[in-house]
C-alpha positions as CSV (number, residue, x, y, z in Angstrom):
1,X,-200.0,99.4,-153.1
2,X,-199.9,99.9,-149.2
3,X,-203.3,99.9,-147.3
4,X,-204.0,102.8,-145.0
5,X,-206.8,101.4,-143.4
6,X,-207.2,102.5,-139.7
7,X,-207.5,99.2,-138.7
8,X,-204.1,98.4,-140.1
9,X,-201.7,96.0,-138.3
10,X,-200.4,96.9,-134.7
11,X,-197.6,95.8,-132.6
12,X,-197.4,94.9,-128.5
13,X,-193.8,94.1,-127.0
14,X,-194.3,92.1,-123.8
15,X,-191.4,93.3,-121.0
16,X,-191.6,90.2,-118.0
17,X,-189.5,89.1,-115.4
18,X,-188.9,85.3,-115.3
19,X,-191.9,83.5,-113.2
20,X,-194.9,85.3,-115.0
21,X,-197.1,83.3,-116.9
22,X,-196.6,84.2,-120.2
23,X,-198.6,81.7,-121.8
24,X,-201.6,82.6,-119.9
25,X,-200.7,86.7,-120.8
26,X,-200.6,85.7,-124.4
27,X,-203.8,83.6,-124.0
28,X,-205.5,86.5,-122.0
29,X,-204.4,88.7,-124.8
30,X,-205.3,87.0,-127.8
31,X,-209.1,86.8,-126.4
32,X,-209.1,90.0,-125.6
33,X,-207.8,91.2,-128.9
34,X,-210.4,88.5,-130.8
35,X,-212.9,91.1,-129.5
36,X,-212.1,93.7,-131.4
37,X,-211.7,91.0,-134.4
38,X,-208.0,91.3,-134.7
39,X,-205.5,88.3,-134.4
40,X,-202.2,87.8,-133.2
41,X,-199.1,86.6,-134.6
42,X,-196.7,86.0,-131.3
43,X,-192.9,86.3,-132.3
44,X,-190.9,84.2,-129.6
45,X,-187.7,85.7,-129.4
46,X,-185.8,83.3,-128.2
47,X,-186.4,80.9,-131.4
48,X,-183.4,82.7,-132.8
49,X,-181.5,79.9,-131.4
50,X,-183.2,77.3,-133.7
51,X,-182.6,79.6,-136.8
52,X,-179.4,80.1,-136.6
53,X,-175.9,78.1,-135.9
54,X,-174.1,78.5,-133.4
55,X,-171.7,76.6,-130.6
56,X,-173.5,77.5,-127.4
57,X,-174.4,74.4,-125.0
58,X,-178.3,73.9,-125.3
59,X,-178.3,70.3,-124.0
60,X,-180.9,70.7,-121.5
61,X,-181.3,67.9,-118.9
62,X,-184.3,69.8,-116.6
63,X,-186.1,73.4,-116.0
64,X,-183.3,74.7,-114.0
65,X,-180.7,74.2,-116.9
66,X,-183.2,75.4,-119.4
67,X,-183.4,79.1,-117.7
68,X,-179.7,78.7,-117.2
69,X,-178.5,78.3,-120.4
70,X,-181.1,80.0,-122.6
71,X,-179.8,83.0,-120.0
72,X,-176.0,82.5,-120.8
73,X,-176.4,81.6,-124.5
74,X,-178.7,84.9,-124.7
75,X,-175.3,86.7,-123.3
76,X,-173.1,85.5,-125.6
77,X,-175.1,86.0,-128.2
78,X,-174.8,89.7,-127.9
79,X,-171.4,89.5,-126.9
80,X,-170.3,87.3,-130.5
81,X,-173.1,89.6,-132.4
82,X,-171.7,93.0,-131.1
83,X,-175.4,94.0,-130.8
84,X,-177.1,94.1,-127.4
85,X,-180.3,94.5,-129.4
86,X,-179.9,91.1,-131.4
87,X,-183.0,89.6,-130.0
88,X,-185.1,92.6,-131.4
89,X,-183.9,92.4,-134.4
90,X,-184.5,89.0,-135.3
91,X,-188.2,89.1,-134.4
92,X,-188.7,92.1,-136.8
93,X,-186.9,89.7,-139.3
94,X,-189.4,87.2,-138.6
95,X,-192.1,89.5,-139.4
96,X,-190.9,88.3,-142.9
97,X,-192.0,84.7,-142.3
98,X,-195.4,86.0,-141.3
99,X,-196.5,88.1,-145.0
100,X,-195.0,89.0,-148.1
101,X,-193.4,92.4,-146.6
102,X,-191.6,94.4,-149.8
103,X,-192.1,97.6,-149.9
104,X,-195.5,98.7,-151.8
105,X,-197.1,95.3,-150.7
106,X,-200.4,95.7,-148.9
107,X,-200.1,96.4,-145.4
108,X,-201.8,93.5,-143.3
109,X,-205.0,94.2,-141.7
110,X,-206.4,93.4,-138.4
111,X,-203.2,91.9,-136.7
112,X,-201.4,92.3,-133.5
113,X,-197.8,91.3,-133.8
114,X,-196.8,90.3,-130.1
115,X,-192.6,90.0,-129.5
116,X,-192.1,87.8,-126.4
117,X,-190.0,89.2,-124.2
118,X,-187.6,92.2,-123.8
119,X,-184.7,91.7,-121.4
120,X,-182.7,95.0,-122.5
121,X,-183.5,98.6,-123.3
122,X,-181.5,98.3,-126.4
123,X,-183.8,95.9,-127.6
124,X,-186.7,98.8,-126.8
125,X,-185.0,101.1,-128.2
126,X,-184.8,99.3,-131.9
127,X,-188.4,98.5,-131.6
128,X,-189.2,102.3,-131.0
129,X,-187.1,103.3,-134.0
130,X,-188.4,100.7,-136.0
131,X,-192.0,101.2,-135.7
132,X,-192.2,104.3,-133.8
133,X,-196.1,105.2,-132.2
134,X,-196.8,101.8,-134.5
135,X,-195.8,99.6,-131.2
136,X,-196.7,99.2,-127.3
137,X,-194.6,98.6,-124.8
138,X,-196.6,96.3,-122.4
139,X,-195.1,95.0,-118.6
140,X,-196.3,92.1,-116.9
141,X,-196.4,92.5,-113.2
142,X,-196.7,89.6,-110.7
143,X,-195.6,89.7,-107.1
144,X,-191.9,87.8,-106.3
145,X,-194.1,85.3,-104.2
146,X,-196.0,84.1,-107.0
147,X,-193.2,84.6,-109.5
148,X,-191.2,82.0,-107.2
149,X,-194.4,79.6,-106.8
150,X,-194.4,79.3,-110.2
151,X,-190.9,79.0,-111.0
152,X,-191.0,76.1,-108.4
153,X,-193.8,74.2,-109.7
154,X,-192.3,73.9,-113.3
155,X,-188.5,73.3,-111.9
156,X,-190.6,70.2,-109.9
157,X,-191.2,68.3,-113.5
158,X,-188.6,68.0,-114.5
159,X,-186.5,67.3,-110.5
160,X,-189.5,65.1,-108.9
161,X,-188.2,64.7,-105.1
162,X,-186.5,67.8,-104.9
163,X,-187.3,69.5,-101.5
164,X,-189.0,72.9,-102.0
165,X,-186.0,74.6,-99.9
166,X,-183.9,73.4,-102.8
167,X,-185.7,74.2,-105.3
168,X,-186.8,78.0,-104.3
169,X,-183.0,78.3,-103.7
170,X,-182.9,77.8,-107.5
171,X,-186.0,79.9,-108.6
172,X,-184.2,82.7,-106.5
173,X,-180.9,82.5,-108.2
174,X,-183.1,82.8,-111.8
175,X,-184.7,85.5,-111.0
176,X,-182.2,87.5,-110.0
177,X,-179.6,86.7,-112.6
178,X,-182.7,87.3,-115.0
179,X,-183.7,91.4,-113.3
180,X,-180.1,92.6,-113.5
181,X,-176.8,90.6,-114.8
182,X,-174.9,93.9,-113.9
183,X,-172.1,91.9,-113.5
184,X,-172.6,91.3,-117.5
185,X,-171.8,93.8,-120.2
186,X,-174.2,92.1,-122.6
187,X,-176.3,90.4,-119.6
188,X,-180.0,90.5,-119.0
189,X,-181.6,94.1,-118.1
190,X,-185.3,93.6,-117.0
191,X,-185.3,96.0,-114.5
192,X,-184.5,98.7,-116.7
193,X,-187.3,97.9,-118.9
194,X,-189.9,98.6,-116.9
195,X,-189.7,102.8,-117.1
196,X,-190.0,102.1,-121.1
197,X,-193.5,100.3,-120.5
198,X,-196.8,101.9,-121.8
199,X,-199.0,99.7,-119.9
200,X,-198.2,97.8,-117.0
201,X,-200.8,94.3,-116.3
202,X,-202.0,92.7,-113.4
203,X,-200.8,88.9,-113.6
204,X,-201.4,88.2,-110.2
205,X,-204.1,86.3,-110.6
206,X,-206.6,84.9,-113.8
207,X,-209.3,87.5,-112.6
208,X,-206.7,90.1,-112.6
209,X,-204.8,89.2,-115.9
210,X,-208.2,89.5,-117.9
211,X,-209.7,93.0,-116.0
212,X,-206.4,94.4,-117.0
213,X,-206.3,92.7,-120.9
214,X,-209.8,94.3,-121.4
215,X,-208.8,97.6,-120.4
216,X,-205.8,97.7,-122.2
217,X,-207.5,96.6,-125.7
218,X,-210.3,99.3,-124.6
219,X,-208.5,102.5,-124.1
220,X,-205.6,101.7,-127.0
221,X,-208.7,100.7,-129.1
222,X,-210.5,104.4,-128.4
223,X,-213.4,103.5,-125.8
224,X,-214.6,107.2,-125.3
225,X,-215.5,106.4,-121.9
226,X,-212.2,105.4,-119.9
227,X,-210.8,107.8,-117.8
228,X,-207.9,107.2,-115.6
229,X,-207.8,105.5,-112.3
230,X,-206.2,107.2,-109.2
231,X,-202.9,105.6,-109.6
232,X,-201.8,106.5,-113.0
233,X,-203.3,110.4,-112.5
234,X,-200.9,110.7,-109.5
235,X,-198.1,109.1,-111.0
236,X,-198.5,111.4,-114.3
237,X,-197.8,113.9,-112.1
238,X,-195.1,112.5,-110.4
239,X,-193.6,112.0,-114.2
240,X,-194.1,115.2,-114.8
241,X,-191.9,116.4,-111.6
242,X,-189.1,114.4,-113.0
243,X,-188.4,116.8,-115.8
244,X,-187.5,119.3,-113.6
245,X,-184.8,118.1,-112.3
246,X,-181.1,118.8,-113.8
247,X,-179.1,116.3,-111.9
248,X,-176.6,114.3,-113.1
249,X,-177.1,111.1,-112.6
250,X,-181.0,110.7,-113.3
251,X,-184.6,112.2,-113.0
252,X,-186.7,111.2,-110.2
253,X,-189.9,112.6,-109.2
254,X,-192.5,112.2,-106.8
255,X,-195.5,113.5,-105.6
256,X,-197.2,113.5,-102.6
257,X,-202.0,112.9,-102.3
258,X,-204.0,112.9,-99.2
259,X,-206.5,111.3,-99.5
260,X,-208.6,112.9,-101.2
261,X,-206.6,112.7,-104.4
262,X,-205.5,116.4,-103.7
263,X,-202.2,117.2,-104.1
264,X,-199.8,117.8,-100.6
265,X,-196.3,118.6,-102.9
266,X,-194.1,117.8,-105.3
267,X,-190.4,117.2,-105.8
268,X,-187.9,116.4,-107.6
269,X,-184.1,114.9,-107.3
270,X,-182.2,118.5,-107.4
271,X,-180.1,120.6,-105.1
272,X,-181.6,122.6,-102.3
273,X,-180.8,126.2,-101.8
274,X,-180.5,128.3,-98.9
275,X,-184.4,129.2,-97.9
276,X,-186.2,126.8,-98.6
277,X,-186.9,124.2,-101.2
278,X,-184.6,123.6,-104.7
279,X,-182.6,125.6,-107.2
280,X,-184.6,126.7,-110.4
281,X,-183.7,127.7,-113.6
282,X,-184.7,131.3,-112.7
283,X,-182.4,131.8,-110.1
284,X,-179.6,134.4,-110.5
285,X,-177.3,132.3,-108.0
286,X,-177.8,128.8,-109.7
287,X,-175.7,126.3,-107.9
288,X,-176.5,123.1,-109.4
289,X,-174.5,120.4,-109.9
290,X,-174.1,120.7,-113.7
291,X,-172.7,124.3,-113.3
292,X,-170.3,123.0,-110.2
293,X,-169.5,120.5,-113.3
294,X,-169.5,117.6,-110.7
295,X,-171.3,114.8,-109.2
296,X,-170.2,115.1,-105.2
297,X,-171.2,111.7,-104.5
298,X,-168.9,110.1,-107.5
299,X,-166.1,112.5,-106.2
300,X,-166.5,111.1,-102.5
301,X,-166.7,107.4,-103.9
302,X,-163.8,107.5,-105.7
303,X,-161.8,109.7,-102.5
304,X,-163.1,106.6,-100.2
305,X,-161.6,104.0,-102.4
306,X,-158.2,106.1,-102.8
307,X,-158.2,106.4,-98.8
308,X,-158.8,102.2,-98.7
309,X,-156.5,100.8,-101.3
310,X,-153.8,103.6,-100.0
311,X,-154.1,101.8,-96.2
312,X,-154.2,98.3,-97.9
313,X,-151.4,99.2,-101.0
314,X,-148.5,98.3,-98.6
315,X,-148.9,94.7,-97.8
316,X,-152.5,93.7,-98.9
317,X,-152.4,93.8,-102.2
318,X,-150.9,92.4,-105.4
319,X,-147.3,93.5,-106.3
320,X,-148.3,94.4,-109.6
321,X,-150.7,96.6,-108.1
322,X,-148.6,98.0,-105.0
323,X,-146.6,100.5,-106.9
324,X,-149.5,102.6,-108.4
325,X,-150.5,105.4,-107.4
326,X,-153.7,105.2,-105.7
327,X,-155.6,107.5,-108.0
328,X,-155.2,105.1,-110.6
329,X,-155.2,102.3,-107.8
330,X,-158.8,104.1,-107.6
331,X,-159.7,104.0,-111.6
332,X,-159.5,101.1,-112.1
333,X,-161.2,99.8,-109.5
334,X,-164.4,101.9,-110.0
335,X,-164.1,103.0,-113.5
336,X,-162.0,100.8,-116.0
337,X,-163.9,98.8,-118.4
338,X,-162.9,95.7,-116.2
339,X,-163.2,97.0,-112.9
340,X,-163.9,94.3,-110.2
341,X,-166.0,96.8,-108.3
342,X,-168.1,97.8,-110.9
343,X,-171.8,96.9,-109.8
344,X,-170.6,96.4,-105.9
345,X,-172.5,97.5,-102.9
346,X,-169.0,100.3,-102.7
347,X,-170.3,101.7,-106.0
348,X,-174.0,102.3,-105.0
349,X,-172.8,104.4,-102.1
350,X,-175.7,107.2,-102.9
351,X,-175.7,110.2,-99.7
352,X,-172.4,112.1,-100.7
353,X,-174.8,113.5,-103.3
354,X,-175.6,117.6,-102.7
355,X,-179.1,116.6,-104.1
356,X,-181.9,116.4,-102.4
357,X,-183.9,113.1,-103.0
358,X,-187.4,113.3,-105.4
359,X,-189.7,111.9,-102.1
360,X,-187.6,113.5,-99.9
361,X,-187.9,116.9,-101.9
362,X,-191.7,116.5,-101.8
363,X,-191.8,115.3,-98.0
364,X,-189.7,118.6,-96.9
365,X,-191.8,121.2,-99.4
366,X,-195.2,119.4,-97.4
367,X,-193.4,120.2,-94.2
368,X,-192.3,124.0,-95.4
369,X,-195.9,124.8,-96.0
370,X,-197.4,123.1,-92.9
371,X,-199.2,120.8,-95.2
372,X,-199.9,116.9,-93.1
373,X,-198.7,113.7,-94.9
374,X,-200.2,111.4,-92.6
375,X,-202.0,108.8,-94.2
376,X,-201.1,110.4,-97.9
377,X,-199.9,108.0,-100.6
378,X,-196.7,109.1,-102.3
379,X,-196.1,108.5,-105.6
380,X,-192.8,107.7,-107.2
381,X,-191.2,107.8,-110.6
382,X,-188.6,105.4,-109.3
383,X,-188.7,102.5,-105.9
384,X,-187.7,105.1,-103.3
385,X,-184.3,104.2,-101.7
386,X,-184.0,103.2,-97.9
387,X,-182.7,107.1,-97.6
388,X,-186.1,108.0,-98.3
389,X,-187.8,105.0,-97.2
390,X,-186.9,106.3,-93.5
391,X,-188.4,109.8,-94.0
392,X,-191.6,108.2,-95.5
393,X,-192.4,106.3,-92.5
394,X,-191.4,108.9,-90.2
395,X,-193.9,111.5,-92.6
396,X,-196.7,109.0,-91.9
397,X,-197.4,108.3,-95.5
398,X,-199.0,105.0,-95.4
399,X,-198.6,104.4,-99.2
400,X,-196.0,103.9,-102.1
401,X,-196.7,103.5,-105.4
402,X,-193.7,103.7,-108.1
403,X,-193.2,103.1,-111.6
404,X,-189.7,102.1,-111.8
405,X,-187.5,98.9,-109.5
406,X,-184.5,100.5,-108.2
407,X,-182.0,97.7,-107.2
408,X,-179.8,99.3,-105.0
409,X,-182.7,99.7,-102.6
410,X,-182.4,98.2,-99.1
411,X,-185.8,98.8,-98.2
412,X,-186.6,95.3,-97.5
413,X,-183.7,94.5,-95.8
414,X,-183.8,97.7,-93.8
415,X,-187.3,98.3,-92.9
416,X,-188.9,94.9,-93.0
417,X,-191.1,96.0,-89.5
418,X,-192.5,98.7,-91.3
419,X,-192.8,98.3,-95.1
420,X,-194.6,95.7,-96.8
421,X,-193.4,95.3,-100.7
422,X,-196.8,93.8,-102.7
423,X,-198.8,93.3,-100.0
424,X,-201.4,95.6,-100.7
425,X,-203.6,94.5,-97.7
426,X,-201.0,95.1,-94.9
427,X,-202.7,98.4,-93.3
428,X,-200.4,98.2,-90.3
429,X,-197.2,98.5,-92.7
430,X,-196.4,101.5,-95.1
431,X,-197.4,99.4,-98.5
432,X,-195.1,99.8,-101.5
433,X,-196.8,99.0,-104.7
434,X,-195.7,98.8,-108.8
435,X,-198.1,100.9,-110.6
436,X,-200.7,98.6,-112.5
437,X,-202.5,99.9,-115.7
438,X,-201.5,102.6,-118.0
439,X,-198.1,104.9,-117.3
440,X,-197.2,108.1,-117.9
441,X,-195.2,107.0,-120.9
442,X,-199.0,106.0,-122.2
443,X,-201.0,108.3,-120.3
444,X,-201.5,111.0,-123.0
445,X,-202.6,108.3,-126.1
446,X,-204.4,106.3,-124.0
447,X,-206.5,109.8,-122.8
448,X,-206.3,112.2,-125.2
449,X,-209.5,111.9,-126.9
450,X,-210.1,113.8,-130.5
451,X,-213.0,112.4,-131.6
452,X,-217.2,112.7,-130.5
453,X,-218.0,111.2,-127.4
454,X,-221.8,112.4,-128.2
455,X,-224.6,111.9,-131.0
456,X,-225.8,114.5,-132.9
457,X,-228.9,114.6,-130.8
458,X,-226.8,114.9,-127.1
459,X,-226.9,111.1,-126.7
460,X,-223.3,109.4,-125.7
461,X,-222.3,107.4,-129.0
462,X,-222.0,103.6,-128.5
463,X,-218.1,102.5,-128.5
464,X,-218.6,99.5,-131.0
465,X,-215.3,97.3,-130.5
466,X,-215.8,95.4,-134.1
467,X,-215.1,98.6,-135.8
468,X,-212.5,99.9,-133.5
469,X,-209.3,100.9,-134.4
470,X,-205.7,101.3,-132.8
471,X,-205.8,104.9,-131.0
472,X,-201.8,105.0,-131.2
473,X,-201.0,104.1,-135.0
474,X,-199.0,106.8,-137.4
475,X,-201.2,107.9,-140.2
476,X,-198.5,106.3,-142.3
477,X,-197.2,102.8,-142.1
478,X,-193.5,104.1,-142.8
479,X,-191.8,101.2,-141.0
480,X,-191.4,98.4,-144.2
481,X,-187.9,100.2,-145.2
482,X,-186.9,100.3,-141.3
483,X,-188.0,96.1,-141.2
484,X,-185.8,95.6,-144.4
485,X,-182.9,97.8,-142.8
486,X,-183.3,95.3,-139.7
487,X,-183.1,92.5,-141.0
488,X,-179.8,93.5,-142.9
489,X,-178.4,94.6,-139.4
490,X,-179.2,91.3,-138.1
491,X,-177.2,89.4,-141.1
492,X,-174.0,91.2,-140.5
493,X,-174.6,90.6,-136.5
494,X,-175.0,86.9,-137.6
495,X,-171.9,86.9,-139.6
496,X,-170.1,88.3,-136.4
497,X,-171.3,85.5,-134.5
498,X,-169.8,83.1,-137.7
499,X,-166.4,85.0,-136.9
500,X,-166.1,84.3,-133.1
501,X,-167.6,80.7,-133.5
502,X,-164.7,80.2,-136.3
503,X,-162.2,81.7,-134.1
504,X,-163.3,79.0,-131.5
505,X,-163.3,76.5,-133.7
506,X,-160.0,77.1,-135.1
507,X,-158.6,77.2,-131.7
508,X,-160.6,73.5,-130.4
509,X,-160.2,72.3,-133.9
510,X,-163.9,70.8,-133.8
511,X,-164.9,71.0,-137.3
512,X,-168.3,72.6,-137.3
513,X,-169.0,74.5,-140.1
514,X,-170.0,78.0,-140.6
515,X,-172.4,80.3,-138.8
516,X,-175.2,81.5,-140.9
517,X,-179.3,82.4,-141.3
518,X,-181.3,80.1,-142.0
């Protein structure tokens, strides 16, 4: 018989670059959750390599080869597997190992299930059908400086009389093969995990890391007396400007507070039309790019690349290439499923685009209506680009705060004299900043209140976190068929990764046995 109970189990999926502390999050966590008397069961993901068989090179000499070839046997993984959400589903399997999970069994009470870590939306994206409101997405922020400080200090055990130089050369190669393997169909995807996140917390330091647990386990465990803070007000409304926006590509929005947390403007990524300001649905003489039925800027990409391998088709390149025409010179450079440009600095070429920018939509509509940004803080669905980077400092804005990394961004490299990325102290720079606390993915469960905040006689009730409950749970615990679903997916993914290891072994004759689940 399942249990309904409110305080039923719950579930917390921990998105985090490589150089946070996750022992110390998972520490921070489990006190903060022993608060409201529930425990934690923490699912490491990456124990899938001692559960199952395989022929990946584990032999791990120091730290450096550790990150290395947990990274690259996590690739080819997904790659043998054919699922890029592997990972995902073997900690759901694993729930297995925790309690007798058949259907009609009692749901457990009073139990946070944490899965450590996401690297891939796909891997979000089965947790989210799997348990639906049942789970929290949770990112774990820590500037790049201290990311790389502790990277270095646990490459130093195991390389004693390395120089630092050397060794922050190697916590810098991590990192970034960590954020984005582009390069890598089945690679490593941090950075497009964090826009899935519910909650983003503060690791930069012990103080921080625990301010940020508490508030987390208080608003998701229905403290009537949370409110938002500045930050994740403004960027709710820059959220809510992305949805506007028809383009293409993506939804951006931004949105623009003096400082008096008033709003300046608003925009979105869209097409501007003569007048003033951008296209809406409304308009009889709509002109977007979905009714032109083409993105300009992948139209001018792909012409520049035909105009370059045209000039260089003669006597620059490969004779198997030199008699095609350069249109198709031109696919399969940008677009084939092996093109070598795929994930170049060519391909990010971004201002052939008819849209206008989100910030740079919100900076022109302030302008329109003789509205000042000086000294305003912008915020940002998305790390604004070096496009708009330019206009903000021009605008006088004198803050950024965004939700989402955006890799092709040269901000740093372009406007290091007047940008300062996570240094939120630098007042003579225009500060860019990764929203901390709750995001507008979270902003609505974490605010929406339903129940009394007062007594029958007027008094304020007393939030009392042993009887607490998760705020976010379904009224039904419908996920046990979805778990048992999983964990078949992840047997036939296993027995694809028996297939390719067989294939391997066939061809280097090494006599290992089969692949399976142990």
């Amino acid at each position: 018989m399942t249990n309904n109970s409110d305080r039923r189990e719950a579930f917390v999926a921990l998105i985090a670059p490589i150089g946070v502390d996750l022992n110390e999050v998972e520490i921070c966590l489990t006190n903060q959750f022993k608060l409201v008397e529930y425990e934690t069961n923490r699912l490491r993901l990456t124990e899938i390599f001692k559960d199952i068989e395989h022929d990946y090179d584990l032999n791990i000499k120091n730290e450096f080869e550790r990150y290395q070839k947990l990274i690259s046997a996590g690739d080819k993984l997904r790659v043998d597997s054919k699922r890029n959400d592997i990972f995902a589903l073997y900690g759901i399997h694993k729930l297995t190992e925790f309690s007798d999970r058949d259907i009609g069994d009692e749901i457990p009470n009073n139990i946070i299930h944490i899965f450590r870590q996401i690297k891939r939306p796909e891997e979000i994206e089965t947790l989210k059908n799997t348990f639906g409101r049942n789970i929290l997405f949770v990112s774990c922020y820590d500037s790049r400086e201290n990311r790389i400080n502790n990277l270095v200090k646990k490459l130093l055990k195991t390389q004693r009389g390395r120089s630092r130089t050397d060794l922050e050369s190697e916590a810098l190669k991590i990192i970034a093969i960590d954020e984005d393997e582009r390069g890598h169909v089945a690679g490593q995807r941090v950075l497009d995990c964090y826009q899935h996140a519910d909650y983003v917390l503060d690791c930069q330091s012990k103080m921080d890391l625990s301010q940020s647990c508490q508030r987390l386990v208080e608003i998701y465990f229905g403290s009537p007396f949370i409110s938002p803070k500045i930050d994740e007000y403004c960027s709710y409304h820059a959220n809510a400007a992305a949805y506007r926006s028809l383009d293409l590509s993506r939804q951006v929005g931004a949105a623009i507070f003096n400082q008096n947390c008033e709003i300046v403007s608003m925009g979105c990524n869209e097409v501007p039309k003569a007048g003033g300001g951008t296209y809406w649905s409304d308009d009889a003489d709509d002109r977007r790019d979905y009714v032109l039925g083409r993105d300009s800027n992948h139209q001018v990409r792909e012409d520049m690349a035909t105009d370059a391998l045209k000039r260089l088709q003669p006597d620059w390149l490969d004779k198997k290439y030199s008699d095609l025409k350069p249109e198709e010179l031109a696919y399969r450079a940008f677009d084939a499923p092996d093109s070598p440009l795929k994930g170049s600095m060519i391909s990010d070429v971004m201002e052939y685009g008819r849209m206008v920018h989100a910030e740079m939509n919100a900076i022109t509509d302030a302008a329109r209506s003789n509205k000042t940004t000086q000294g305003a803080t912008l915020y940002s669905t998305t790390m604004p680009c070096h496009l708009c980077t330019r206009l903000i400092i021009a605008a006088g804005i004198q803050r950024v705060v965004y939700v989402q990394p955006y890799p092709k961004s040269l901000v740093h490299e372009l406007y290091n004299d007047s940008v300062a990325i996570d240094q939120p102290h630098r007042n003579d720079k225009v500060r860019f900043e990764t929203l901390k606390g709750v995001t507008p993915n979270g902003y609505k469960i974490a605010f929406h209140r339903s129940h009394r905040r007062k007594n029958k006689d007027g008094t304020a009730i007393n939030w009392d976190p042993k009887v607490s409950s998760p705020i976010f749970l379904s009224h039904y615990p419908y996920y046990r068929n979805l778990e048992i679903a999983s964990s078949l997916e992840l047997s036939f993914a296993v027995m694809e990764l028996g297939k390719e290891v067989d294939k391997r072994k066939a061809t280097s004759k090494s006599g290992k046995k089969s692949i399976g689940l142990n």
